[in-house]
N, CA, C and O atoms as a Tinker XYZ file with bonds, in Angstrom:
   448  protein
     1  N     -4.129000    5.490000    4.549000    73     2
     2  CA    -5.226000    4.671000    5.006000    64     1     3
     3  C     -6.045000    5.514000    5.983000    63     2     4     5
     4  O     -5.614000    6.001000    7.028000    81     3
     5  N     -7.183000    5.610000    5.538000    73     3     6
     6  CA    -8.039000    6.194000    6.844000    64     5     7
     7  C     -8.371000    5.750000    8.326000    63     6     8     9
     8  O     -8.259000    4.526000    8.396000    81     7
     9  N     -8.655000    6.182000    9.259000    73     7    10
    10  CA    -8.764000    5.736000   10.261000    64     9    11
    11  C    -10.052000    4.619000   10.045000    63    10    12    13
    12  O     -9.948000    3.456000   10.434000    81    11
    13  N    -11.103000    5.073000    9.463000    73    11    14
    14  CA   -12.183000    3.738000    9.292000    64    13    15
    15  C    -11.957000    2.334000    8.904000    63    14    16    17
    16  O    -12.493000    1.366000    9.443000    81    15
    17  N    -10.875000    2.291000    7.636000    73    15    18
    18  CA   -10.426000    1.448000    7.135000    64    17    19
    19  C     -9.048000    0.591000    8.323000    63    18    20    21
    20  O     -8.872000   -0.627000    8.325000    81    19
    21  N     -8.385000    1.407000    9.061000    73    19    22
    22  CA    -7.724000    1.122000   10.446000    64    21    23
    23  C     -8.428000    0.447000   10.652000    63    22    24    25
    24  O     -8.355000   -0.651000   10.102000    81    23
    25  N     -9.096000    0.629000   11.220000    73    23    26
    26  CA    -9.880000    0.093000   12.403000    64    25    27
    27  C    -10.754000   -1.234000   11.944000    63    26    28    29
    28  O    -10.814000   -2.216000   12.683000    81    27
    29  N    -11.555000   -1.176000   10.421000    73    27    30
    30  CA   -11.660000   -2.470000   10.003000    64    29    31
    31  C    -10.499000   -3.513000   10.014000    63    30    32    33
    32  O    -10.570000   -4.738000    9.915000    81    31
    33  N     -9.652000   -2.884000   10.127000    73    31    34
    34  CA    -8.584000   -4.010000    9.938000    64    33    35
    35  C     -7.934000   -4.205000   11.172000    63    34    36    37
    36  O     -6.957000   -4.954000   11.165000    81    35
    37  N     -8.280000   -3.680000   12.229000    73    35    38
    38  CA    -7.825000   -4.062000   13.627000    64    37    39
    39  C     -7.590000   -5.421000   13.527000    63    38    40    41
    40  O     -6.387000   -5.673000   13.591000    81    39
    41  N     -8.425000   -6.556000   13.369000    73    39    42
    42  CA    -8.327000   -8.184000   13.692000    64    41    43
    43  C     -7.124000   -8.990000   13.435000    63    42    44    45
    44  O     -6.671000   -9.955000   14.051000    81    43
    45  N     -6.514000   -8.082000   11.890000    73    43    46
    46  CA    -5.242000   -8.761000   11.920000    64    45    47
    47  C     -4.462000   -8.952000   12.575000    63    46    48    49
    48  O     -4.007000  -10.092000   12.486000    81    47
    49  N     -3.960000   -8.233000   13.382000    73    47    50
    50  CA    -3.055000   -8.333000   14.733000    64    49    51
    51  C     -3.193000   -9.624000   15.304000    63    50    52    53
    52  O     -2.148000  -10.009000   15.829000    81    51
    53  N     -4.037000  -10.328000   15.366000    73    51    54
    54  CA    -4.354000  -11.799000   16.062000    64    53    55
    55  C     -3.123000  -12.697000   15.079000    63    54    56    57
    56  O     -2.607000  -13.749000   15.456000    81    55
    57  N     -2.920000  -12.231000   14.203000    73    55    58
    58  CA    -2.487000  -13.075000   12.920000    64    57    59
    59  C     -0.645000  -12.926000   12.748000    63    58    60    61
    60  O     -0.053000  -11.856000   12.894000    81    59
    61  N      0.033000  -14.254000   12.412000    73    59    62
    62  CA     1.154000  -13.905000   12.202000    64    61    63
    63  C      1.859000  -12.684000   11.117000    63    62    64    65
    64  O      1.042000  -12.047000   10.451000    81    63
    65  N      2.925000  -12.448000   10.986000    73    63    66
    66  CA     3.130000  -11.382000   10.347000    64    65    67
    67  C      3.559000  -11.975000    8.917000    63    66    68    69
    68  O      3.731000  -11.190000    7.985000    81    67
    69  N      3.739000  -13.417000    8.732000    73    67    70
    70  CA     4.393000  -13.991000    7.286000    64    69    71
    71  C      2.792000  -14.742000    6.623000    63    70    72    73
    72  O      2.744000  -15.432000    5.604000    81    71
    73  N      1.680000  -14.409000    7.442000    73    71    74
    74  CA     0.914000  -15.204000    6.682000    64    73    75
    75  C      0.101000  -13.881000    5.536000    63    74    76    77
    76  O      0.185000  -12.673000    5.755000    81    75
    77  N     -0.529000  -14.409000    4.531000    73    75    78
    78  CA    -0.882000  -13.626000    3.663000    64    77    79
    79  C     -2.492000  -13.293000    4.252000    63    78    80    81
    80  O     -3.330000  -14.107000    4.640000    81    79
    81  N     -2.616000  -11.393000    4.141000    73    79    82
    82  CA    -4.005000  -11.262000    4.922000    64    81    83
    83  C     -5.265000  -11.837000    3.925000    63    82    84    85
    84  O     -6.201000  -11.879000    4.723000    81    83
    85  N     -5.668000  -12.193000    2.919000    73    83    86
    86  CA    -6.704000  -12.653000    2.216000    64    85    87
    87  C     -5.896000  -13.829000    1.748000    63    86    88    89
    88  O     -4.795000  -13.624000    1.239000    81    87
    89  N     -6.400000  -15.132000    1.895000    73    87    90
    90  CA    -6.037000  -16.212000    1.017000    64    89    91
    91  C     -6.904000  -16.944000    0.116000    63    90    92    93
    92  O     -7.682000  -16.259000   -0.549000    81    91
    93  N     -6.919000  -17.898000    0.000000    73    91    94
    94  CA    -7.925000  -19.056000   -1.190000    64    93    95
    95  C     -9.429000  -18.891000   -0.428000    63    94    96    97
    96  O    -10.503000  -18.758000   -1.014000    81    95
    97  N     -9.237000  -18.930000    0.900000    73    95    98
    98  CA   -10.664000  -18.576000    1.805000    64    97    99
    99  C    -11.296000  -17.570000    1.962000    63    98   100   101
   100  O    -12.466000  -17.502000    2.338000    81    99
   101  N    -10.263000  -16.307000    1.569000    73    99   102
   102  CA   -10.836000  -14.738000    2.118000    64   101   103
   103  C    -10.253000  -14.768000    3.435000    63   102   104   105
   104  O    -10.808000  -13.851000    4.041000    81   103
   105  N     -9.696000  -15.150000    3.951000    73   103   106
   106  CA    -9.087000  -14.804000    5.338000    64   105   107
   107  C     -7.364000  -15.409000    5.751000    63   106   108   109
   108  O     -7.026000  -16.555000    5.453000    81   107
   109  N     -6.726000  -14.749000    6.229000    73   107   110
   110  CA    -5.218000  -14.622000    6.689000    64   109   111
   111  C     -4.876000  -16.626000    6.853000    63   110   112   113
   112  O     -5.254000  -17.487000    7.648000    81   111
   113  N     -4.188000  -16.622000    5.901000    73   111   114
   114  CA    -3.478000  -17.971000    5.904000    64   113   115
   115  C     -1.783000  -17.881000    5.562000    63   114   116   117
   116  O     -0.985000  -16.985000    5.838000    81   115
   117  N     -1.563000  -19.280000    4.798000    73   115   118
   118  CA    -0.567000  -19.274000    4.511000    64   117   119
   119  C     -0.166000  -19.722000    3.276000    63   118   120   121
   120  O      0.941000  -20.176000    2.986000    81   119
   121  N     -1.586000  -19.498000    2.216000    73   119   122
   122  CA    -1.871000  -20.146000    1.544000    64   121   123
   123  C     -2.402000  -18.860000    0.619000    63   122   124   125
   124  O     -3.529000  -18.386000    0.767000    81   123
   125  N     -1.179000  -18.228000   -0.613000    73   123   126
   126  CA    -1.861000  -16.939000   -1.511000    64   125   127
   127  C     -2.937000  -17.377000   -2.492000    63   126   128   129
   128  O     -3.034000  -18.266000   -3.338000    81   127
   129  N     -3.873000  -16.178000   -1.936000    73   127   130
   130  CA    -5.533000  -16.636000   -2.939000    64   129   131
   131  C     -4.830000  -15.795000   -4.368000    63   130   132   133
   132  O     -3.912000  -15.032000   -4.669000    81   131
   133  N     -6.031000  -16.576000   -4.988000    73   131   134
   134  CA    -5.678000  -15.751000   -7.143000    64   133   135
   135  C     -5.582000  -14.763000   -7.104000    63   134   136   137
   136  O     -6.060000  -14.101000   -6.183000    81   135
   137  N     -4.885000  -14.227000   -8.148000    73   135   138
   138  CA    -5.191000  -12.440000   -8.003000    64   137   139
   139  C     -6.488000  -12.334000   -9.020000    63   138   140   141
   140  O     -6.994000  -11.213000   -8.981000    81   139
   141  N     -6.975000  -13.026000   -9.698000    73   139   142
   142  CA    -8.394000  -12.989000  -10.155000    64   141   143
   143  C     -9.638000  -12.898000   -8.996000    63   142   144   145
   144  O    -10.753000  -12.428000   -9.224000    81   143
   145  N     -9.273000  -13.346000   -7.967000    73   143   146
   146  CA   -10.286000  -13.265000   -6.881000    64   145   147
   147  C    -10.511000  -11.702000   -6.591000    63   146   148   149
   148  O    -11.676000  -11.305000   -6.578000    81   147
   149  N     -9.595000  -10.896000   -6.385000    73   147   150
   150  CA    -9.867000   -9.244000   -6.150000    64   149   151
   151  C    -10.408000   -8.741000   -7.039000    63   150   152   153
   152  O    -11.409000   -8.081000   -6.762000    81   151
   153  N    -10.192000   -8.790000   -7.752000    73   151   154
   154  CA   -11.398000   -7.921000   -8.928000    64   153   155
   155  C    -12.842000   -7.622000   -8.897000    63   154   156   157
   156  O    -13.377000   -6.638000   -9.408000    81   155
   157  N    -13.483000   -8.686000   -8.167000    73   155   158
   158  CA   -15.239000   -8.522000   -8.078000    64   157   159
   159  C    -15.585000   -8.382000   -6.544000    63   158   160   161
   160  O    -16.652000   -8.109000   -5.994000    81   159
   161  N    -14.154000   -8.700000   -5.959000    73   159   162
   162  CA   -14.823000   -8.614000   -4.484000    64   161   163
   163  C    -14.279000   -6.689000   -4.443000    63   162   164   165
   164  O    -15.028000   -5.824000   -3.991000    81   163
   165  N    -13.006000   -6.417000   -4.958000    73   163   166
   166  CA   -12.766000   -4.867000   -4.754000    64   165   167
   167  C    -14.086000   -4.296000   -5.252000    63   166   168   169
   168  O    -14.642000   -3.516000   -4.478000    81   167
   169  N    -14.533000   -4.488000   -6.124000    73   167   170
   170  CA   -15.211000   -3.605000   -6.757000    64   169   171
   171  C    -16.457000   -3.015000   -5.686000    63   170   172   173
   172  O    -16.871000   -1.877000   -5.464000    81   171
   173  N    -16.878000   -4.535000   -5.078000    73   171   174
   174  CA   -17.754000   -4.242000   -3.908000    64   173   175
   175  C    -17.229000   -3.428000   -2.723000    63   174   176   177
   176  O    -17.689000   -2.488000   -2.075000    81   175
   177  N    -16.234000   -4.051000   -2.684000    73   175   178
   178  CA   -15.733000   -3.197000   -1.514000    64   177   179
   179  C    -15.602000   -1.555000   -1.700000    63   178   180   181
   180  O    -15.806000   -0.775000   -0.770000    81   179
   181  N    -15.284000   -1.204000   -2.842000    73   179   182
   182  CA   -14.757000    0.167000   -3.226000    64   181   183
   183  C    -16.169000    0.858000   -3.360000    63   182   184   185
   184  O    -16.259000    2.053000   -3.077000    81   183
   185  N    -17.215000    0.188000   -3.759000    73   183   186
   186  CA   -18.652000    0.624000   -3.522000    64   185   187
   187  C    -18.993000    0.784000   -2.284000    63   186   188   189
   188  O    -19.075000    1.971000   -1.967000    81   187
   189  N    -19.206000    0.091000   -1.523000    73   187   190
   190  CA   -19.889000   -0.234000   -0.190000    64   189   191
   191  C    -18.677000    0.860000    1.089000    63   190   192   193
   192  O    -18.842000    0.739000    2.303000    81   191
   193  N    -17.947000    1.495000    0.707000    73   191   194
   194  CA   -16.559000    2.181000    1.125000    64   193   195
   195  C    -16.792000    3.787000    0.571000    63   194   196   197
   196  O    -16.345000    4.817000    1.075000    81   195
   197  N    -17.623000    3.637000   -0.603000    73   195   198
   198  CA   -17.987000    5.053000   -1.366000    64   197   199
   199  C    -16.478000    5.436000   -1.508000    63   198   200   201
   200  O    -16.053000    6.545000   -1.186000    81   199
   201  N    -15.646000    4.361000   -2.054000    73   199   202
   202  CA   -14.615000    5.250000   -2.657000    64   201   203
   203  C    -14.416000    5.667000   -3.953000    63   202   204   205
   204  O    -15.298000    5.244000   -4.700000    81   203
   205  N    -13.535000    6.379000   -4.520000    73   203   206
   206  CA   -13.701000    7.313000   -5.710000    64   205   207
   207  C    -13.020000    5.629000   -6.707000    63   206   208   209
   208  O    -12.154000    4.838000   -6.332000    81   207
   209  N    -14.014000    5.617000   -8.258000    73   207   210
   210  CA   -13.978000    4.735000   -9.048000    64   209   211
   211  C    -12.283000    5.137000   -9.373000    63   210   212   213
   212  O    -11.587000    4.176000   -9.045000    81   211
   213  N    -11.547000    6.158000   -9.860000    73   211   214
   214  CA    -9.913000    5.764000   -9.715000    64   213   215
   215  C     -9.512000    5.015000   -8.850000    63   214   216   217
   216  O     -8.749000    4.121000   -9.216000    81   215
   217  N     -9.787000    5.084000   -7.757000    73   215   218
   218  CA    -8.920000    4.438000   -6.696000    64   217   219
   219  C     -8.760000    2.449000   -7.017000    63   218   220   221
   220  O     -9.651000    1.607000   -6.908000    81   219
   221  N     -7.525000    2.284000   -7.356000    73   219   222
   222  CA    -7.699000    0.972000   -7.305000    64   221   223
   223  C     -7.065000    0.001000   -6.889000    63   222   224   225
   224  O     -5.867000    0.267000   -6.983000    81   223
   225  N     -7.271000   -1.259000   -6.363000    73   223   226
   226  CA    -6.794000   -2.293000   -5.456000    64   225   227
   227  C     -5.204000   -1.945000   -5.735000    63   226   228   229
   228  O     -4.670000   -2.648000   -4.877000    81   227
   229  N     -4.535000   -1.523000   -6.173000    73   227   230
   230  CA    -3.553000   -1.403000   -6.454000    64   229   231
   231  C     -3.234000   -0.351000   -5.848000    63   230   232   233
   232  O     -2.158000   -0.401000   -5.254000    81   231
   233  N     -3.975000    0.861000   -5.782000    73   231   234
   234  CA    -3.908000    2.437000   -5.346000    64   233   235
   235  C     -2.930000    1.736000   -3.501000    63   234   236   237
   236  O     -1.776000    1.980000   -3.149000    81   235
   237  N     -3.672000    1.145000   -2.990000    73   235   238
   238  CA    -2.524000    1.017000   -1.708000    64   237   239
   239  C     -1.666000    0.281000   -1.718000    63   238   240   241
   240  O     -1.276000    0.114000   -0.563000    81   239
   241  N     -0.991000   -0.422000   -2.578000    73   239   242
   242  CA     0.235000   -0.874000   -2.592000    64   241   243
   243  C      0.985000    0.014000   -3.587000    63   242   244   245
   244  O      2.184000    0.011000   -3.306000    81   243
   245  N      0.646000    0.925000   -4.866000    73   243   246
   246  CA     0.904000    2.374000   -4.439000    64   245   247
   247  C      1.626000    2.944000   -3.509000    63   246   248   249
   248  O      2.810000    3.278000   -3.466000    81   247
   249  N      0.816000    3.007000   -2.821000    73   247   250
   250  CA     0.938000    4.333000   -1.504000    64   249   251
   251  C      1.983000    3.509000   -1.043000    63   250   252   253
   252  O      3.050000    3.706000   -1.625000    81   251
   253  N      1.987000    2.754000   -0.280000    73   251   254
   254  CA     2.967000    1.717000    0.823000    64   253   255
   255  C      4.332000    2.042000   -0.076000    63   254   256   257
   256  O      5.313000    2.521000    0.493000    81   255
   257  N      4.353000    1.769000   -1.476000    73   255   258
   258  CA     5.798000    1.951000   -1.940000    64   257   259
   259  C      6.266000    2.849000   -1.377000    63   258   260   261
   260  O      7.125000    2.912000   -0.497000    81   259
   261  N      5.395000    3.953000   -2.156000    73   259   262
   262  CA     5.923000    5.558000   -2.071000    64   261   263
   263  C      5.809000    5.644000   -0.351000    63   262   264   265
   264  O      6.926000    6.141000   -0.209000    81   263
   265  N      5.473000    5.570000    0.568000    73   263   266
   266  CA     5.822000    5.495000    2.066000    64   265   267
   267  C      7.060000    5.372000    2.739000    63   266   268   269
   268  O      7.706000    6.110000    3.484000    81   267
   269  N      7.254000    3.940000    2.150000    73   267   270
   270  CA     8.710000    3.211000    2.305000    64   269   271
   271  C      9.612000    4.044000    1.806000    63   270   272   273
   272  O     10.565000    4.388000    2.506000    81   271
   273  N      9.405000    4.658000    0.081000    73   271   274
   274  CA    11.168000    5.216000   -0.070000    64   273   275
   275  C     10.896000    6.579000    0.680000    63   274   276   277
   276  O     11.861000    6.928000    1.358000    81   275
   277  N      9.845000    7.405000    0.719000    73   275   278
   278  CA     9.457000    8.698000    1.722000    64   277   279
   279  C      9.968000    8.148000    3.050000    63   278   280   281
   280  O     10.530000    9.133000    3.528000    81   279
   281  N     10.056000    7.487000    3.629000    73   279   282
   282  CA    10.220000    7.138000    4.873000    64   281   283
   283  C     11.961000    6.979000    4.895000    63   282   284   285
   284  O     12.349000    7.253000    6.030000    81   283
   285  N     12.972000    6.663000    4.089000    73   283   286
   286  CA    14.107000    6.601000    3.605000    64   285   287
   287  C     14.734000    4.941000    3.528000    63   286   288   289
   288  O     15.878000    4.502000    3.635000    81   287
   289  N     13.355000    4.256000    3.283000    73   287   290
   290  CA    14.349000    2.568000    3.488000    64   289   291
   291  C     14.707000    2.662000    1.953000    63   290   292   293
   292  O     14.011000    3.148000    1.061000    81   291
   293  N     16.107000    2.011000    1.845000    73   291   294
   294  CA    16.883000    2.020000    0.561000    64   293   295
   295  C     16.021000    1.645000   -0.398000    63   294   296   297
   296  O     15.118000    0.927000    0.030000    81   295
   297  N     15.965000    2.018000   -2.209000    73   295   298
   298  CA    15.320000    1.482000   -2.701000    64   297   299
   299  C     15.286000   -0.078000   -3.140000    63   298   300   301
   300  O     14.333000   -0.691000   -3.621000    81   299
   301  N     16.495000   -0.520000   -2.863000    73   299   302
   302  CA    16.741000   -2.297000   -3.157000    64   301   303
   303  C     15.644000   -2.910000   -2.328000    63   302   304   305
   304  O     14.849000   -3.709000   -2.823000    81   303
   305  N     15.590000   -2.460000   -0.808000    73   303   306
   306  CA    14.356000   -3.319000   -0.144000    64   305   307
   307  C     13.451000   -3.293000   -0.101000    63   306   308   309
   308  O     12.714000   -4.064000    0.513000    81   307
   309  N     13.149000   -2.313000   -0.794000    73   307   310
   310  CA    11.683000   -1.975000   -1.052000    64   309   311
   311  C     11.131000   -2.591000   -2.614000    63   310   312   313
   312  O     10.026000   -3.061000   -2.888000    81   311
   313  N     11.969000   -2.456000   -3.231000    73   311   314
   314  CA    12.393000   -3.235000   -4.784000    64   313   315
   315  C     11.841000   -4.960000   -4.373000    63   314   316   317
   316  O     10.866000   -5.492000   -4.905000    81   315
   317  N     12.601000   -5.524000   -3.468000    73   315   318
   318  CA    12.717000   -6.816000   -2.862000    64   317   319
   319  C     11.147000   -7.065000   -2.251000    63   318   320   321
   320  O     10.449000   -8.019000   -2.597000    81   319
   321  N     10.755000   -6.089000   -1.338000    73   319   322
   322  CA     9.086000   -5.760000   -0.710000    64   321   323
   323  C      8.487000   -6.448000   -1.759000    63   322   324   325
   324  O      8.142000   -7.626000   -1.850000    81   323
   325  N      8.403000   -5.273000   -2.739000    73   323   326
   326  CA     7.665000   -5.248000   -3.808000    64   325   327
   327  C      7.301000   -6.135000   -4.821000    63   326   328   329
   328  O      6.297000   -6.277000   -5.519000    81   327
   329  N      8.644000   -6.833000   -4.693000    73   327   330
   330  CA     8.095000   -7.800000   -5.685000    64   329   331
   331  C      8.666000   -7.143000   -7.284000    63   330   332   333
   332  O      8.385000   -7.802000   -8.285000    81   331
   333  N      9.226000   -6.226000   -7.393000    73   331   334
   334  CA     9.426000   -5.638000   -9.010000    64   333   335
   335  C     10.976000   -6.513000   -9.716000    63   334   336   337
   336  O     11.920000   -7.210000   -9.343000    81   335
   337  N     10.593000   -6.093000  -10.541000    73   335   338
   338  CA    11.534000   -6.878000  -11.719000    64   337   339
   339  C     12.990000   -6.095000  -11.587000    63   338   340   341
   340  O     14.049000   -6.690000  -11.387000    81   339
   341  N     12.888000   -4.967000  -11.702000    73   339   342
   342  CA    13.963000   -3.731000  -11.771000    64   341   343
   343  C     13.892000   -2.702000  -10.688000    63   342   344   345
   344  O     12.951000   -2.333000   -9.985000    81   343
   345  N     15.098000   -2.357000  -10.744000    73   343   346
   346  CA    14.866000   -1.243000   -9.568000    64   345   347
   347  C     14.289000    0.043000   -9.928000    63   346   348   349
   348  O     13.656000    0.896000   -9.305000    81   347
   349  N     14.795000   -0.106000  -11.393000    73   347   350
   350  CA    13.743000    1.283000  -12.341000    64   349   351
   351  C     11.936000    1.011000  -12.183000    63   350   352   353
   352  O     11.060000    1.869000  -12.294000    81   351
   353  N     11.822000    0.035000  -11.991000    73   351   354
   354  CA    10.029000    0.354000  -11.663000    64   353   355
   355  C      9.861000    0.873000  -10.291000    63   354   356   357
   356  O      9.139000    1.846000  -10.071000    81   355
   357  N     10.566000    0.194000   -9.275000    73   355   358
   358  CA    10.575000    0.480000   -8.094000    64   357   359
   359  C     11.042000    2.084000   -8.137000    63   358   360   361
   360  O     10.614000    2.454000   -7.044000    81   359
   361  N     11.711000    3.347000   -8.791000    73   359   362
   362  CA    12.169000    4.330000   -8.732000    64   361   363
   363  C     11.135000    5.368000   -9.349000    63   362   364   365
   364  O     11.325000    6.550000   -9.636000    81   363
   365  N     10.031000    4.625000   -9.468000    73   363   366
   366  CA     9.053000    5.146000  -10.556000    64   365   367
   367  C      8.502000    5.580000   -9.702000    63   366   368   369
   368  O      8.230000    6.762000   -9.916000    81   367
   369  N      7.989000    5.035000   -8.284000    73   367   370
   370  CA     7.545000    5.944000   -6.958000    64   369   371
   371  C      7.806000    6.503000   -5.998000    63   370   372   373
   372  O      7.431000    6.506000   -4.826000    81   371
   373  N      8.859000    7.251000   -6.899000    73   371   374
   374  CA     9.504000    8.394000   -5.817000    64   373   375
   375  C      9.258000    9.378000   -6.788000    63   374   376   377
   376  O      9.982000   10.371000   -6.718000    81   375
   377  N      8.493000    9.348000   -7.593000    73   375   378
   378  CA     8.017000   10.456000   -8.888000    64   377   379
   379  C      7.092000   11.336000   -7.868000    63   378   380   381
   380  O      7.270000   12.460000   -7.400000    81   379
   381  N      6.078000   10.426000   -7.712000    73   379   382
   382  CA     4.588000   10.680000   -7.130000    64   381   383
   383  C      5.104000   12.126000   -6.341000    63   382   384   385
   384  O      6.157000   12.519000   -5.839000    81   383
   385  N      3.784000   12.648000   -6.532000    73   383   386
   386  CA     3.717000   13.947000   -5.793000    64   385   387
   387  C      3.414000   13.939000   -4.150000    63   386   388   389
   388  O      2.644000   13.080000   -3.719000    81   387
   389  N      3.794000   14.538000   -3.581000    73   387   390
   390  CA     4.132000   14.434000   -2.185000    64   389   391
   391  C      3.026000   15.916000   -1.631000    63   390   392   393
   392  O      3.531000   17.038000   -1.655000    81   391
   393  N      1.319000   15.709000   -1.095000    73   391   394
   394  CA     0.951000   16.954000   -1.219000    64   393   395
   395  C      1.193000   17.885000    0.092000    63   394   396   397
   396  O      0.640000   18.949000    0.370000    81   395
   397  N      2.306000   17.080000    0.902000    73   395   398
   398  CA     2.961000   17.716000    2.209000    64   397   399
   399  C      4.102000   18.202000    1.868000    63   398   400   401
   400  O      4.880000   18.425000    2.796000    81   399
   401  N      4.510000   18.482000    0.605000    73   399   402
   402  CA     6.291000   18.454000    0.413000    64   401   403
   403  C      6.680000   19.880000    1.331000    63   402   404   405
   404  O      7.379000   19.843000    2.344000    81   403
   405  N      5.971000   21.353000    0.652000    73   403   406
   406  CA     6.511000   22.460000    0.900000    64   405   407
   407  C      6.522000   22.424000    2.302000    63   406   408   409
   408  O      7.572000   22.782000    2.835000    81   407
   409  N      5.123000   21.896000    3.382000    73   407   410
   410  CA     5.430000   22.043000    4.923000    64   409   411
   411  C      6.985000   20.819000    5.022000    63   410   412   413
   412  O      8.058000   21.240000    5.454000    81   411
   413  N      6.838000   19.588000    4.626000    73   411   414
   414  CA     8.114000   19.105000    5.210000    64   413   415
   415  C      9.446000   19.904000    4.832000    63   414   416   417
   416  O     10.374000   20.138000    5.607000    81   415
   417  N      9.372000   20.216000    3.704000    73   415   418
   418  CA    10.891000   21.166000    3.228000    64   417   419
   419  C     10.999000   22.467000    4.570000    63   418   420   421
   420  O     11.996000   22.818000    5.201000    81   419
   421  N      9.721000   22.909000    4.661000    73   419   422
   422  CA     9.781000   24.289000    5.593000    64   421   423
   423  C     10.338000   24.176000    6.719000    63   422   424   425
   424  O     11.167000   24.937000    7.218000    81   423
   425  N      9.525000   22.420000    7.504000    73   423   426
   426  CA     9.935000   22.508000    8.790000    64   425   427
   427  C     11.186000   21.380000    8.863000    63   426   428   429
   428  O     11.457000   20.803000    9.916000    81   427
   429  N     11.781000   21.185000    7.828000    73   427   430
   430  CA    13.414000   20.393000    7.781000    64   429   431
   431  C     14.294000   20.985000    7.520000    63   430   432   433
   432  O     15.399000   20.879000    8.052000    81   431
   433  N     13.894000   21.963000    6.375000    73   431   434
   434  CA    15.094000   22.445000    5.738000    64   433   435
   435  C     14.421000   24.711000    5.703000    63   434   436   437
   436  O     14.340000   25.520000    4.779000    81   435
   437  N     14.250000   24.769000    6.585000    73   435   438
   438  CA    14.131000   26.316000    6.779000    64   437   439
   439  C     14.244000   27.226000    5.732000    63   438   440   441
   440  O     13.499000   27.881000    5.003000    81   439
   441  N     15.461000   27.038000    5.913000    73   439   442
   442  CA    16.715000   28.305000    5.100000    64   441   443
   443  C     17.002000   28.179000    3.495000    63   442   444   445
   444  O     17.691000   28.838000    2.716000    81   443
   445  N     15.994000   26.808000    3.328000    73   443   446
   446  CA    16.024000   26.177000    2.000000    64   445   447
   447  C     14.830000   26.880000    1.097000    63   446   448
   448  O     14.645000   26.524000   -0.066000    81   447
């Protein structure tokens, strides 16, 4: 996440941590909006953001997986996070390429 996109999202913090951040209103309830609703509002957003047309509403829950098992939480809870059916989908993002790997190997594992 970029720092711009941070910082748009500063406000949540006002907000509990179990409520969902976009709901039926567009704003943090407790109440999950359609997943048909993201589709025309991302699109704007991903325009008005000048982000690259791959990138998609999906691209950061993506990332967050691959974070979590990079970060070392087991894959079951992140499986559970996620929402996946199997733990084989959930294992599917620890594929992803890592474009820090060789500095983290260098400065963890030296002699490696």
């Amino acid at each position: 996440m970029t720092d711009d996109v941070a910082r748009e999202l500063e406000y949540i913090r006002a907000y509990k941590p179990d409520m969902w951040l976009i709901s039926q209103n567009w704003e943090p309830s407790y109440i999950k909006a359609e997943n048909a609703k993201f589709s025309k509002i991302w699109i704007k957003i991903r325009s008005k953001m000048k982000l690259p047309l791959n990138m998609q509403l999906y691209s950061f829950r993506d990332t967050g997986i691959f974070e979590m098992l990079k970060a070392g939480i087991d894959p079951l809870s992140v499986k559970q996070h996620a929402d996946h059916h199997s733990l084989e989908m959930t294992t599917i993002y620890s594929n992803h390429a890592d474009p820090h790997l060789t500095e983290i190997i260098h400065n963890q594992a030296p002699k490696f």
